[in-house]
VOBA-1610 file (N, C-alpha, C; in pm, whole numbers, padded with zeros to 5 digits, always signed):
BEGIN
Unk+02429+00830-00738Unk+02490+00706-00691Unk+02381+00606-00653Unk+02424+00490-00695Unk+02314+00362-00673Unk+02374+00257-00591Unk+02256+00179-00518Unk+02374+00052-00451Unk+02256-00084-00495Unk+02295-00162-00527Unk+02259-00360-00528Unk+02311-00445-00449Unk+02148-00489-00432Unk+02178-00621-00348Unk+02152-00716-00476Unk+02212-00804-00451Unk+02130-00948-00526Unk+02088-01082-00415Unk+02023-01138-00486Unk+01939-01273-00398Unk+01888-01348-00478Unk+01901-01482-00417Unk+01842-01615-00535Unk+01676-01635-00409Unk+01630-01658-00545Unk+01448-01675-00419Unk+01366-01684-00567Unk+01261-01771-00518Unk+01151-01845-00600Unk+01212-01893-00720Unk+01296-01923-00731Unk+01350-02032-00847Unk+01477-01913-00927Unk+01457-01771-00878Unk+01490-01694-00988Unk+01663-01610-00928Unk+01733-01516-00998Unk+01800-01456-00993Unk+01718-01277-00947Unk+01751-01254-00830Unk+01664-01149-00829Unk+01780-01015-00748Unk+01732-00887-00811Unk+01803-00793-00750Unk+01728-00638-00732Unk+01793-00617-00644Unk+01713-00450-00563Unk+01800-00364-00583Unk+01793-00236-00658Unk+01901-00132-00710Unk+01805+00012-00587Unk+01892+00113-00502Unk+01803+00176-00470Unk+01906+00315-00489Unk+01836+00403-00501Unk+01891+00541-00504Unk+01971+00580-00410Unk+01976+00554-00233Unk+01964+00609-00139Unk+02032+00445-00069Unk+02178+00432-00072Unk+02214+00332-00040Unk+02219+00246+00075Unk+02188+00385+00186Unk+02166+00344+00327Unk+02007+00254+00351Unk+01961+00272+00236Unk+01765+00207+00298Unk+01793+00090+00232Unk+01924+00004+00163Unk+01897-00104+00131Unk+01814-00236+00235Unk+01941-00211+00365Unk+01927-00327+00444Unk+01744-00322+00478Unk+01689-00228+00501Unk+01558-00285+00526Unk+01493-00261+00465Unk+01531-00214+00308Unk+01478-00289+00191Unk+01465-00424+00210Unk+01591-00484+00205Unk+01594-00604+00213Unk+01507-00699+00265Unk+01508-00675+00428Unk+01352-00708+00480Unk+01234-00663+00448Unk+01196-00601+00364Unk+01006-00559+00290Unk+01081-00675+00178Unk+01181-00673+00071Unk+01143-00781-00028Unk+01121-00887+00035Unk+01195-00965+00133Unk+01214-01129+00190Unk+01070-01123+00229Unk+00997-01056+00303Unk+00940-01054+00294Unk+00780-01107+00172Unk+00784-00973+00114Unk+00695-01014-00013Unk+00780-01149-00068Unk+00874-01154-00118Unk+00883-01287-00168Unk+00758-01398-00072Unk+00871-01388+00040Unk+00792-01532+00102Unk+00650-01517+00134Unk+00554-01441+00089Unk+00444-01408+00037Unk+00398-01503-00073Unk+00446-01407-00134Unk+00439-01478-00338Unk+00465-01662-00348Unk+00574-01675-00244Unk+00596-01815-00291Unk+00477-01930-00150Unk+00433-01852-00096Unk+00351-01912+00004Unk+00219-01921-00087Unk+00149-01871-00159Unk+00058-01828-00243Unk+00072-01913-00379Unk+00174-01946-00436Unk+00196-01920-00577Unk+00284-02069-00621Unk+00359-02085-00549Unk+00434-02220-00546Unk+00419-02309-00582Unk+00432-02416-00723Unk+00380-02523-00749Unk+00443-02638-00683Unk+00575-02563-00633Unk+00614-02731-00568Unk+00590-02700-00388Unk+00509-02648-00344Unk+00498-02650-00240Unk+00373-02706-00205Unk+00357-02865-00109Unk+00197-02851-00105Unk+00139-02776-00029Unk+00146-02694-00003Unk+00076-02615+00130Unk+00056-02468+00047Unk+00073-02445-00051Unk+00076-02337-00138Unk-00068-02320-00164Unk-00106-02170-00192Unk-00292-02220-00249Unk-00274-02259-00385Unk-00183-02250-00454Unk-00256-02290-00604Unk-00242-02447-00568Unk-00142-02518-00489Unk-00178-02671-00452Unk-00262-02677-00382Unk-00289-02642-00294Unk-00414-02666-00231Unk-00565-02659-00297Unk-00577-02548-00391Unk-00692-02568-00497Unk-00676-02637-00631Unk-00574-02684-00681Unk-00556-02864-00722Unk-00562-02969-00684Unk-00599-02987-00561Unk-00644-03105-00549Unk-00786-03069-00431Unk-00873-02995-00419Unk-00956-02968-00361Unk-01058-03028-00423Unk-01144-03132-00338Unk-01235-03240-00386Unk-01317-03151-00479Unk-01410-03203-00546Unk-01502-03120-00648Unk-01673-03191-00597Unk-01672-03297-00499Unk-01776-03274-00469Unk-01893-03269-00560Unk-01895-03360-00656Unk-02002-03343-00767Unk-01989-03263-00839Unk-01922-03197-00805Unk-01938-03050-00959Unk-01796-03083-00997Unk-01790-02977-01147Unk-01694-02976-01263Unk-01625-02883-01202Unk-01649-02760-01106Unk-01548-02658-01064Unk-01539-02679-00888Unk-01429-02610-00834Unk-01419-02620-00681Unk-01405-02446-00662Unk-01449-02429-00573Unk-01456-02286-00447Unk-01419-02298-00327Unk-01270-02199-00311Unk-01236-02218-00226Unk-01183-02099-00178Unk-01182-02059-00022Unk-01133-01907-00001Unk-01010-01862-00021Unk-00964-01732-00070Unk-00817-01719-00124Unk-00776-01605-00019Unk-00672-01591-00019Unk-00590-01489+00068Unk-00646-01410-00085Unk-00628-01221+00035Unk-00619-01137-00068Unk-00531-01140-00170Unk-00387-01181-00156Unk-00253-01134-00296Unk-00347-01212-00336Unk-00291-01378-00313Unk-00428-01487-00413Unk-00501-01429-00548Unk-00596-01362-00457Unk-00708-01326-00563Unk-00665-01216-00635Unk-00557-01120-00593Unk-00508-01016-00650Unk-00414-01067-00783Unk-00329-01169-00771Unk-00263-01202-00838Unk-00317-01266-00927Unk-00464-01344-00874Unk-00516-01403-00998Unk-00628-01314-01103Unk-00650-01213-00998Unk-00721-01105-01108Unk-00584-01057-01210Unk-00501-01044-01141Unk-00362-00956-01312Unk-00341-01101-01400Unk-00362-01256-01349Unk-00334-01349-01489Unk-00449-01332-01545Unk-00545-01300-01526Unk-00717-01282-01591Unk-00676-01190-01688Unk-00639-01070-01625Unk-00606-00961-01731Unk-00479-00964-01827Unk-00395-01050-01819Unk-00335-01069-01920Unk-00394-01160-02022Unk-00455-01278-01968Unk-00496-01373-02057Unk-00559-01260-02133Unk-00672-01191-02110Unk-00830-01106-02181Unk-00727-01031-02288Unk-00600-00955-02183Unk-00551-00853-02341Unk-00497-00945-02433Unk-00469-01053-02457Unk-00454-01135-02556Unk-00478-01246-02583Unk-00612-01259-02545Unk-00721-01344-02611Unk-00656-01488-02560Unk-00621-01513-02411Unk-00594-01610-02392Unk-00455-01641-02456Unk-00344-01635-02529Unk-00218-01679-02525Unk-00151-01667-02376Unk-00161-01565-02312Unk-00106-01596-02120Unk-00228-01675-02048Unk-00188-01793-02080Unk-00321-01861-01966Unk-00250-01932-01828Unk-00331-01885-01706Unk-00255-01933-01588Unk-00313-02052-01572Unk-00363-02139-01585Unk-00428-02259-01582Unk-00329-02378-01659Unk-00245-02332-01688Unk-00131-02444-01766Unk-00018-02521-01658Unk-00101-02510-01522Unk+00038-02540-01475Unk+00065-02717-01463Unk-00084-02784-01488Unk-00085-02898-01520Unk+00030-02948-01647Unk-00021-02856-01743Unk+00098-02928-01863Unk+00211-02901-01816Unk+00270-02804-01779Unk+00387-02740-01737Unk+00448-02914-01638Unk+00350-02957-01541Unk+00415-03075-01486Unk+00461-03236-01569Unk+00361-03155-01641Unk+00318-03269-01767Unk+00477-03315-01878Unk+00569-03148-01924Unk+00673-03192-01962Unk+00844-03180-01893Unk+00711-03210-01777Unk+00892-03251-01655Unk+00888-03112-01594Unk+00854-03041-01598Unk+00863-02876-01504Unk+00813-02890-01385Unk+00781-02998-01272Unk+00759-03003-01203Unk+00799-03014-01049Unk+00905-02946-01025Unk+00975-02941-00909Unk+01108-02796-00933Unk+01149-02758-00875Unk+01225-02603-00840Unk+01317-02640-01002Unk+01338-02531-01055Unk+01387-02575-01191Unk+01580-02586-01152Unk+01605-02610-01031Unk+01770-02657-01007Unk+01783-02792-01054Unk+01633-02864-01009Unk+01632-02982-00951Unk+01603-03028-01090Unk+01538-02988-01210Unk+01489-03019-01315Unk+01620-03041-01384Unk+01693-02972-01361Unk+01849-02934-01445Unk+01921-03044-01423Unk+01896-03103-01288Unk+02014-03212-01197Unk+01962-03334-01250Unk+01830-03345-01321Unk+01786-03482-01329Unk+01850-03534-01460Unk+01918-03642-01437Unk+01985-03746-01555Unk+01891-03727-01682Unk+01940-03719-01834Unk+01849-03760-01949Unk+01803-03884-01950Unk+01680-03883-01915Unk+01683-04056-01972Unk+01694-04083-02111Unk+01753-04225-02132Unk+01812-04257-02287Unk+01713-04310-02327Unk+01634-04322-02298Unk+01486-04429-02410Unk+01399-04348-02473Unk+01433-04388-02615Unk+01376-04277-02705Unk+01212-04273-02677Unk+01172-04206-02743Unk+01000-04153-02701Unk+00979-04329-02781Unk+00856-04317-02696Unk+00776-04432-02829Unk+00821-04594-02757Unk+00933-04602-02683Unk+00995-04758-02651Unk+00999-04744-02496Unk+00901-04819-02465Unk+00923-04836-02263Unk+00894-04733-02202Unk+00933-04617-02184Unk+00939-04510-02086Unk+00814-04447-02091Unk+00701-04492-02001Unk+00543-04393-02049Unk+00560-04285-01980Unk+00617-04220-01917Unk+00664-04108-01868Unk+00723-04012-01992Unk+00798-04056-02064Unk+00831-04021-02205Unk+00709-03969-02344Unk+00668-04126-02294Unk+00550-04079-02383Unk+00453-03995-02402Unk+00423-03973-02274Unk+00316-03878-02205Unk+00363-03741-02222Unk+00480-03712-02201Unk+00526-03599-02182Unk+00557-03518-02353Unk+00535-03644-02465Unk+00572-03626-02597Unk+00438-03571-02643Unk+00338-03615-02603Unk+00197-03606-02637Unk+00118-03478-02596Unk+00042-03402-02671Unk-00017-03305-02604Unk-00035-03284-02454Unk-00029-03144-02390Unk-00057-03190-02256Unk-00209-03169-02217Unk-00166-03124-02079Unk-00340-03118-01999Unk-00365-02952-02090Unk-00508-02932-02127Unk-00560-02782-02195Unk-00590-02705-02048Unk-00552-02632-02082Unk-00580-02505-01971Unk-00762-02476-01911Unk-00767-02452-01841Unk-00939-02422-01788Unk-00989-02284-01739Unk-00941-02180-01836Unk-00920-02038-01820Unk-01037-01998-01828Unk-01152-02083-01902Unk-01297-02057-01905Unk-01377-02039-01780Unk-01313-02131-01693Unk-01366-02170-01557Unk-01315-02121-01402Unk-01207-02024-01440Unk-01146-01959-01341Unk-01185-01818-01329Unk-01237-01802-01199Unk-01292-01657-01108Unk-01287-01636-00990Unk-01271-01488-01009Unk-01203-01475-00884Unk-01310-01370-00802Unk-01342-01364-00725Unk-01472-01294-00622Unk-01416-01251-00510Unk-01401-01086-00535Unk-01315-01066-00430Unk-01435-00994-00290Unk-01579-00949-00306Unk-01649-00971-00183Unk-01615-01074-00128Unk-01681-01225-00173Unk-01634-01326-00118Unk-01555-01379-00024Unk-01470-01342-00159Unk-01309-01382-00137Unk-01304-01502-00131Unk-01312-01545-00253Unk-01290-01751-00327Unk-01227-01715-00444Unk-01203-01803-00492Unk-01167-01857-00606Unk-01236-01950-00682Unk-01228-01971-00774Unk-01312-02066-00879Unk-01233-02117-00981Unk-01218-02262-00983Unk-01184-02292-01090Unk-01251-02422-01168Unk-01182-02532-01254Unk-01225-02628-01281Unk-01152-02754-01174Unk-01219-02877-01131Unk-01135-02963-01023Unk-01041-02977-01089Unk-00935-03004-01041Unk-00797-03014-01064Unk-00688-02934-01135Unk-00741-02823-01136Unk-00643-02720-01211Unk-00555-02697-01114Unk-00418-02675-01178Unk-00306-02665-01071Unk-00265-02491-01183Unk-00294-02378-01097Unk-00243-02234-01103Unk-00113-02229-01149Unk-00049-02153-01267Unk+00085-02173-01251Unk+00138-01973-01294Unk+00159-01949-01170Unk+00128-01818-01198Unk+00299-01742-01218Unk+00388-01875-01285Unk+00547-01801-01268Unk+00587-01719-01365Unk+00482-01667-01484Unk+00492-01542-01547Unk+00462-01415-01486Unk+00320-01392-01528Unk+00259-01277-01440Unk+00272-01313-01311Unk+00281-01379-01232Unk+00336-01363-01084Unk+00423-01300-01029Unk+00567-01300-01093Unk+00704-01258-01091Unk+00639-01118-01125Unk+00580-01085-01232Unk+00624-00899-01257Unk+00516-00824-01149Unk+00398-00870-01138Unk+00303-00840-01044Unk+00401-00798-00974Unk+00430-00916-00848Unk+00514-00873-00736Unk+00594-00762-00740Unk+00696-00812-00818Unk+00792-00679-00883Unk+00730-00504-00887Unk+00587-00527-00967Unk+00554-00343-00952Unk+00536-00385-00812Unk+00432-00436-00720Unk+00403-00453-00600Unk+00520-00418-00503Unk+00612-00452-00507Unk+00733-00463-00392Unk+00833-00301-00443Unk+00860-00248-00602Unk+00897-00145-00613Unk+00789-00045-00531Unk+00649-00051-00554Unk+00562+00057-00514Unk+00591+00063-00364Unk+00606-00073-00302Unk+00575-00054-00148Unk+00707-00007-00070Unk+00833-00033-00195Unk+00984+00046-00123Unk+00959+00174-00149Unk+00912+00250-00280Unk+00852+00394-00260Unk+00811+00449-00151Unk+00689+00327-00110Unk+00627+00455-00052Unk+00659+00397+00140Unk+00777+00310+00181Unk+00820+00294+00303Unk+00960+00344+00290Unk+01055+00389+00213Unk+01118+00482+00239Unk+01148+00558+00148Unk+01258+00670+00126Unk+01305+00785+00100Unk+01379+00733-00028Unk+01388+00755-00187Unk+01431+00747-00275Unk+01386+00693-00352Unk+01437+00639-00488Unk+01429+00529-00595Unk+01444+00370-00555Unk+01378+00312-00614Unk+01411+00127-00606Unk+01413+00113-00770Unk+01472+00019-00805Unk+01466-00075-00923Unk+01467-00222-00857Unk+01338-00287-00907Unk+01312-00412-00877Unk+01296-00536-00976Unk+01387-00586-00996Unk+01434-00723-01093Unk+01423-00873-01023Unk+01297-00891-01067Unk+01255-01036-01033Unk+01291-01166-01127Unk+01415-01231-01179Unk+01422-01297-01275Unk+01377-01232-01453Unk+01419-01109-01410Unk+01398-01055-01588Unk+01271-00952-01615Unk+01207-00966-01445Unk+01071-00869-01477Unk+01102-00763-01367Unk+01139-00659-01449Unk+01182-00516-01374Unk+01056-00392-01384Unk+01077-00392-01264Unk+00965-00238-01207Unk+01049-00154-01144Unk+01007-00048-01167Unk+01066+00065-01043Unk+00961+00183-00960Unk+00994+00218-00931Unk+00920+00365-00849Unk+00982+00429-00744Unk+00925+00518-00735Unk+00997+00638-00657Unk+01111+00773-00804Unk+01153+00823-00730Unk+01230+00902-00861Unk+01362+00836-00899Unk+01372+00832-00996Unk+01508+00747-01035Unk+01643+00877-01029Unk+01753+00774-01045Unk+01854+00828-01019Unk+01892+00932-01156Unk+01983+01012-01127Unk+02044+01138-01250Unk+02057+01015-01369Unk+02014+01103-01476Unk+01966+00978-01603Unk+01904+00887-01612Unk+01832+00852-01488Unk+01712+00760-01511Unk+01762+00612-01492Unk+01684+00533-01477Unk+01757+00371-01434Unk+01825+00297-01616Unk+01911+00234-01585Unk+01993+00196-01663Unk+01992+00069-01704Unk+01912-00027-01818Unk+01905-00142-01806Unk+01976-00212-01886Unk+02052-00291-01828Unk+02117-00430-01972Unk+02020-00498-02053Unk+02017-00515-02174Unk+01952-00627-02237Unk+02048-00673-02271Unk+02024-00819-02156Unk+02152-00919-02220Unk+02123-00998-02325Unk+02184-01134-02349Unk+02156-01228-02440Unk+02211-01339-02394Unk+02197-01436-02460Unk+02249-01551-02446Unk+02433-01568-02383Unk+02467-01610-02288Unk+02622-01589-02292Unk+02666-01465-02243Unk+02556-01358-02163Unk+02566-01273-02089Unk+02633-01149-02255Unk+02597-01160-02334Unk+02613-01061-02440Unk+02534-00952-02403Unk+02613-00795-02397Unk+02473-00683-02355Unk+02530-00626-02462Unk+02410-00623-02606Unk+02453-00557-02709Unk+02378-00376-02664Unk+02317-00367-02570Unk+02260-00247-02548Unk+02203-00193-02435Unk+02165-00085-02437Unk+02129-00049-02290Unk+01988+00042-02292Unk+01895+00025-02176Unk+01771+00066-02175Unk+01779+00222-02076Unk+01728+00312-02087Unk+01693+00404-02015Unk+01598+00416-01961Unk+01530+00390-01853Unk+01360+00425-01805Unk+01364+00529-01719Unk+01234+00565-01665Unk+01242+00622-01562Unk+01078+00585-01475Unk+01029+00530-01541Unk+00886+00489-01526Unk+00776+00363-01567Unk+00886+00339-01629Unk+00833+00162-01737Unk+00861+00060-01643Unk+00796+00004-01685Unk+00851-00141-01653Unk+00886-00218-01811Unk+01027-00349-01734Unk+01062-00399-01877Unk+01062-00562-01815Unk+01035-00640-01919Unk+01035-00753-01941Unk+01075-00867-02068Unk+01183-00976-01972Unk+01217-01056-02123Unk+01203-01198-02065Unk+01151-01248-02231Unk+01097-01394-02193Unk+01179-01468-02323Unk+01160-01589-02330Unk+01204-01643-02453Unk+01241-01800-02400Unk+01267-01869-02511Unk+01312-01989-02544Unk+01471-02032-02415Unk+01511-01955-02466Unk+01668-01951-02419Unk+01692-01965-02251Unk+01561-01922-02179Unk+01602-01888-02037Unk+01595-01983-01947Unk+01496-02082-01960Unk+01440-02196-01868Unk+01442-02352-01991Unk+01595-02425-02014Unk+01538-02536-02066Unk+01621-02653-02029Unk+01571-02715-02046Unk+01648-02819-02067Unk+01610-02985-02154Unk+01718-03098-02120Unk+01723-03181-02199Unk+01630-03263-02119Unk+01579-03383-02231Unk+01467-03478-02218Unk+01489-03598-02334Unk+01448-03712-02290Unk+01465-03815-02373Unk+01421-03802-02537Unk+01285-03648-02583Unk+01256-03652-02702Unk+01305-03536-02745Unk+01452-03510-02674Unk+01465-03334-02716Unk+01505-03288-02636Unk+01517-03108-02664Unk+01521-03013-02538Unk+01405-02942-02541Unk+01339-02947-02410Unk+01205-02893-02342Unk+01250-02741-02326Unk+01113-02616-02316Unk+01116-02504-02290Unk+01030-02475-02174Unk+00999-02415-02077Unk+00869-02320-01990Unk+00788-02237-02073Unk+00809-02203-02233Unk+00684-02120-02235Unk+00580-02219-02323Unk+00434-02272-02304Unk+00416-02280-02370Unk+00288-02253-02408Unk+00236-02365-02512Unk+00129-02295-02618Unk-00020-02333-02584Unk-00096-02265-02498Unk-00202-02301-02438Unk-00321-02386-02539Unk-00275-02357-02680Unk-00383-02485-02770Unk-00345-02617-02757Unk-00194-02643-02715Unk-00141-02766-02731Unk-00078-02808-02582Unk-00075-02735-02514Unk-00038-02736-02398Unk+00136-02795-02403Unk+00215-02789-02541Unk+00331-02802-02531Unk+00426-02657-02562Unk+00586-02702-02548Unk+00674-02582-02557Unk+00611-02520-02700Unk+00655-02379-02710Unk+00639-02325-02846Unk+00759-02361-02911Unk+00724-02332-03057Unk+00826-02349-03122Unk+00925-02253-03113Unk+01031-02282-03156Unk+01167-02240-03126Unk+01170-02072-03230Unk+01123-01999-03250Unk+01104-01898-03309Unk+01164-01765-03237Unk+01170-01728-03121Unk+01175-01606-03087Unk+01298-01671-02928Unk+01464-01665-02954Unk+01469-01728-02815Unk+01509-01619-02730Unk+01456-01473-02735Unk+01445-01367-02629Unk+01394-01264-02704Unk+01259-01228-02622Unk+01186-01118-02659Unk+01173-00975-02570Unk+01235-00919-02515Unk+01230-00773-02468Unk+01146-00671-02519Unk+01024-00653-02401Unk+00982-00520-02413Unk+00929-00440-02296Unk+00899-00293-02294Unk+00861-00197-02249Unk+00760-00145-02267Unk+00690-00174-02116Unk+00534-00099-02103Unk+00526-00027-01963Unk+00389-00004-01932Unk+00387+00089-01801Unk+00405+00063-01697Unk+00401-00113-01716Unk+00440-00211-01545Unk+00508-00280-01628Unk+00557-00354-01545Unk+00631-00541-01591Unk+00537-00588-01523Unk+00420-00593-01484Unk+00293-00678-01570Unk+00291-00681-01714Unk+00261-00553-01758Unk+00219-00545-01859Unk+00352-00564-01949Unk+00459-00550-01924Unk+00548-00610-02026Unk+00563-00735-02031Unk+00557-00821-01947Unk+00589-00988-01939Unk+00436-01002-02046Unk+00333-00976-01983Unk+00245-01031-02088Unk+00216-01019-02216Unk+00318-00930-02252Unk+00351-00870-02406Unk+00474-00993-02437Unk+00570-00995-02377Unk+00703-01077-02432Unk+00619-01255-02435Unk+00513-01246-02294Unk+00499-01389-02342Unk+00403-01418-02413Unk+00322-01315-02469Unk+00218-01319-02576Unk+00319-01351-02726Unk+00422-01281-02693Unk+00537-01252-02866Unk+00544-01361-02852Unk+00669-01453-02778Unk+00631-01606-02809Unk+00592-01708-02834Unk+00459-01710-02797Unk+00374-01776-02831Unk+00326-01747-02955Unk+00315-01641-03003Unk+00273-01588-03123Unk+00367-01634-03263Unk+00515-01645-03226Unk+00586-01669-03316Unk+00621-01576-03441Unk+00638-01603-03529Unk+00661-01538-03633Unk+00526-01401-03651Unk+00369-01386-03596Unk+00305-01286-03584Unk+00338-01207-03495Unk+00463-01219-03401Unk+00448-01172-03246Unk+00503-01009-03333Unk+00551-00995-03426Unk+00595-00851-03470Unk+00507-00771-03492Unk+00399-00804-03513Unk+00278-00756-03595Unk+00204-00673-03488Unk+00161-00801-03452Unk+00074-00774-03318Unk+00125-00691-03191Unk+00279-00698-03195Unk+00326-00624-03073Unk+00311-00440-03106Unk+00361-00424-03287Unk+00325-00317-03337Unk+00197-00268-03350Unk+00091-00330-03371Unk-00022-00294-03371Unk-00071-00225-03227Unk-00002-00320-03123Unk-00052-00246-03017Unk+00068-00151-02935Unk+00147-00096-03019Unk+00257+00008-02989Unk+00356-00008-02855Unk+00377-00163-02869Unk+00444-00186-02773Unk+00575-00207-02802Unk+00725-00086-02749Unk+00833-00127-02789Unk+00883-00291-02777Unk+00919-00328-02852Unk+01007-00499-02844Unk+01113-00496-02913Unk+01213-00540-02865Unk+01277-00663-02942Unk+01316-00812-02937Unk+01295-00829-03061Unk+01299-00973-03090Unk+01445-01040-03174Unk+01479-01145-03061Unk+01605-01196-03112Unk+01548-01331-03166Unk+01580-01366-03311Unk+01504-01503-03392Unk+01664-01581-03311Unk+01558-01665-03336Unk+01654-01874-03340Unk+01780-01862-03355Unk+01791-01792-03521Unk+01909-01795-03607Unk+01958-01673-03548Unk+01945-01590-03463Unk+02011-01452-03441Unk+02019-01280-03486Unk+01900-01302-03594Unk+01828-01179-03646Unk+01759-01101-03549Unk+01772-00994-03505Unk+01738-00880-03434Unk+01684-00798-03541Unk+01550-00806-03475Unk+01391-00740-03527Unk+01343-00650-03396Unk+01349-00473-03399Unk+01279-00446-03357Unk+01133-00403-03415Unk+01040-00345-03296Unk+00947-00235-03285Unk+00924-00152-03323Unk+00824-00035-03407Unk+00835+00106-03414Unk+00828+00150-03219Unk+00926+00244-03217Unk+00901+00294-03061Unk+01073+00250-02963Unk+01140+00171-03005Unk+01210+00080-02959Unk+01327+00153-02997Unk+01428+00174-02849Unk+01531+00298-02908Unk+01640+00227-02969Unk+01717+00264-03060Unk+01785+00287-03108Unk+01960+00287-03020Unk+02045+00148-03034Unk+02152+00163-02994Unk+02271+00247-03015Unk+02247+00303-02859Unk+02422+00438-02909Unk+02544+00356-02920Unk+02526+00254-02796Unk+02683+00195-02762Unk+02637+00057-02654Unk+02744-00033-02690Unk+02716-00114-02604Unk+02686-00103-02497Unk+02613-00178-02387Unk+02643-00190-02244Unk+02716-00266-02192Unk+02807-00226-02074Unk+02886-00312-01984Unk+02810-00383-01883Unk+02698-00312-01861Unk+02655-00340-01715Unk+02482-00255-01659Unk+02430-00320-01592Unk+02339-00266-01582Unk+02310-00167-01372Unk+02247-00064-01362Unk+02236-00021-01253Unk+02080+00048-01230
//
């Protein structure tokens, strides 16, 4: 037997599944917790956040600024380091400039609530224009993290945008720390990036892969993975030259193309799966290749609705209703 809470926090849909139904409630308090951690740290619309605070930290003659980081800080920015390195830079945390660049710049409710403006790209609106045009390039060259120290390093004005690998980080982080402060299983679902630990329940944790329109053509079994899904479909909306996406393409600093609009996969954290699903996207039409090469189950739902898996990637018995 399993029990869920759910909770809305850092922009996302988030929920706590635990074995042992009585340790929810102060479950509850260790996540509120770590959340308001993560979003004290990590927050682009907060100014008092460090990644705002080391965006606008004078530079003082030089091309980079140093500045001291809380431990998560530097912890969190050592796991975007290591995603960028396992794939050669397609996860770069240094994008959070462009990210403001095509309107992503405030809690994404508030992005949703804002009117289309009607003036096509190109006539009056330089806000339009700007936002049509390549954005700011990422400065992933110039970001380090020194944890003797304990600074940070980047280029002046880089604004951190850590709402990929941030979310699953936390996620193993906050499953490990309900392990090991009380008695049972957790499943921890941060907006789509699920970790667990401790022993899972009889048959192992049970996951929906939904789709668009809350469709669950299937169901995941873990007992030790972490899973993660990213895509086109989850974060968009409308804009005077179009509809805008959150993932995008660190050469161009705009959305990717519309190729993959949900990618699901399974690795040993949801670290390491988010940086696989948001490597597939970006990758596009190679993201099959490359995800196989490096034996990582996926699936990939195309534009048009073609479902492409993985070698490794199980095999549907029966729909799912529901996930626990």
């Amino acid at each position: 037997m399993t029990a869920c809470l759910e909770l809305r926090a850092i922009g996302v849909d988030c929920r706590i599944v635990a074995t042992r139904p009585e340790e929810l409630p102060a479950a509850r308090r260790l996540v509120d917790r770590r959340i308001a951690e993560l979003d004290a740290v990590a927050s682009r619309f907060r100014p008092d956040s460090e990644v705002s605070m080391l965006s606008v930290a004078p530079a003082a003659g030089s091309a980079t600024v140093t500045l001291p980081a809380s431990p998560l800080f530097l912890s969190l920015l050592e796991d975007a380091l290591w995603a960028a390195d396992v794939t050669d830079g397609l996860v770069d945390p240094t994008l959070g400039g462009a990210m403001e660049h095509i309107g992503y710049d405030a809690d994404f409710a508030d992005v949703l609530a804002r009117p289309v403006p009607d003036t096509p790209v190109g006539r009056g609106s330089s806000r339009s224009r700007r936002a049509s045009a390549p954005g700011p390039r990422g400065t992933l060259s110039d970001l380090r993290v020194d944890h003797p120290a304990g600074t940070v390093t980047a280029a002046a004005g880089t604004l951190i945008d850590l709402g990929a690998t941030g979310k699953a980080s936390m996620a193993d982080r906050i499953a490990a720390d309900l392990a090991r402060a009380f008695p049972g299983g957790f499943l921890v679902d941060l907006g789509g990036d699920i970790a667990v630990a401790g022993p899972p329940p009889v048959g192992d944790w049970a996951i929906a892969v939904e789709e668009t329109g809350s469709i669950v053509p299937q169901r995941l079994s873990v007992s030790t993975q972490g899973v993660a899904t990213s895509g086109t479909d989850r974060r968009h909306w409308d804009a005077a030259d179009g509809p805008r996406h959150h993932l995008l393409d660190p050469s161009t600093g705009r959305p990717v193309p519309h190729t993959w609009r949900q990618v699901t996969c399974v690795a040993a954290s949801a670290l390491e799966a988010n940086t696989a699903t948001t490597a597939a996207c970006v990758l596009g039409d190679a993201a099959v290749a490359w995800l196989t090469e490096r034996a990582i189950p996926a699936r990939l739902v195309a534009e048009h609705g073609v479902v492409l898996c993985t070698p490794g990637w199980p095999k549907p018995v029966e729909p799912a209703r529901s996930a626990s």
